[in-house]
C-alpha positions as CSV (number, residue, x, y, z in Angstrom):
1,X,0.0,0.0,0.0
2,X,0.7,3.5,-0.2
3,X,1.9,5.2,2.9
4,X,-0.9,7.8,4.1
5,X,0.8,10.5,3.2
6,X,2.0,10.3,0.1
7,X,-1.1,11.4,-1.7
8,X,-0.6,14.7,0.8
9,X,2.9,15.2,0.0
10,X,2.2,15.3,-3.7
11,X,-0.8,17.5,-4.1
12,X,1.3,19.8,-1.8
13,X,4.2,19.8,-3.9
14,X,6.2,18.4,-1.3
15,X,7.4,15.1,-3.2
16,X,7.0,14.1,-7.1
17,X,6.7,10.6,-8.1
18,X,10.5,9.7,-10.2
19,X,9.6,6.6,-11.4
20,X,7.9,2.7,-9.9
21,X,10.5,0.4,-9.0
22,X,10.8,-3.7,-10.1
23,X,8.2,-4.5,-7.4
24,X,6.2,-1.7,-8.9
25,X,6.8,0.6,-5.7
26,X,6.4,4.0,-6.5
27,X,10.2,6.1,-6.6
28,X,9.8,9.4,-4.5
29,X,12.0,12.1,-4.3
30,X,11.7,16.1,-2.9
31,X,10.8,18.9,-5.0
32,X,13.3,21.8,-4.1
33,X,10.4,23.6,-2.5
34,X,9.1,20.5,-0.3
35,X,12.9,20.2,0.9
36,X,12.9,24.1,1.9
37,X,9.4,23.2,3.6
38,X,10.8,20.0,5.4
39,X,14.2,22.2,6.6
40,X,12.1,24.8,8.1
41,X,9.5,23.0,9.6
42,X,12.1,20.3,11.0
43,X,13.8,22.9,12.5
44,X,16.6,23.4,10.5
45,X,16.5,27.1,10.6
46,X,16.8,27.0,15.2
47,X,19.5,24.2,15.0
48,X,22.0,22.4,12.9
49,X,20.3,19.2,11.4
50,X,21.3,16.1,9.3
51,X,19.3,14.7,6.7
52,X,18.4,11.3,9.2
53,X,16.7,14.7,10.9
54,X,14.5,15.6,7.9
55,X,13.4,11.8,7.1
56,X,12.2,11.3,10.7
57,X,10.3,14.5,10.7
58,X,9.0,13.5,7.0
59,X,7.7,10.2,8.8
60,X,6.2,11.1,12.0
61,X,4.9,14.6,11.2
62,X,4.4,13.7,6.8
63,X,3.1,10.2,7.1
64,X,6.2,9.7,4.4
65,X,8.2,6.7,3.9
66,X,11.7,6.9,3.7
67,X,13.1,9.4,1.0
68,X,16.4,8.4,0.1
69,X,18.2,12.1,0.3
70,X,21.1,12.6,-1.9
71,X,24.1,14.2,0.1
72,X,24.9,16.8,-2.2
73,X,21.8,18.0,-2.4
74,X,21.4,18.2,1.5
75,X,24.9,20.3,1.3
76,X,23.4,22.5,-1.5
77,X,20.1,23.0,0.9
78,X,22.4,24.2,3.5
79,X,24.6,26.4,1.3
80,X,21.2,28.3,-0.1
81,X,20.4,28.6,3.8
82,X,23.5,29.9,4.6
83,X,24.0,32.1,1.3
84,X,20.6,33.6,2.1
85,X,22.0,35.8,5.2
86,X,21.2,35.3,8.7
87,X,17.5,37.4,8.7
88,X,16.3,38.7,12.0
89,X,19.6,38.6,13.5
């Protein structure tokens, strides 16, 4: 079955549907914009946090399964964050 919150995610833009795998398992993956949404609302803005912190979030908050969350792309989520400025400082 599909995890309940799939359907969510998607029609929020949150995650996009890559492809179905062998066992015809639907691929997910993060838009930009649901990853920004999952960093903020994670906390990632208050605290330093690691991706394990965004898919546990994703899971207990999101309903989600796991997300497999390419490295570079966490790093290039942190440098946009940290390129932005530090507002209300």
């Amino acid at each position: 079955g599909i995890p309940f919150g799939v359907p969510w995610a998607i029609s929020e833009g949150i995650v996009r549907v890559t492809g179905l795998s062998d066992k015809g398992a639907v691929i997910l993956d993060y838009t930009d914009g649901g990853l920004e949404r999952l960093y903020k609302e994670a906390g990632g803005e208050e605290r330093e946090i690691e991706p394990w912190d965004l898919q546990q979030y994703a899971q207990k908050n999101w309903g989600l399964p796991f997300i497999y969350l390419e490295p570079d792309r966490f790093d290039k989520l942190l440098g946009k964050k940290e390129a932005g400025g530090e507002e209300g400082e």
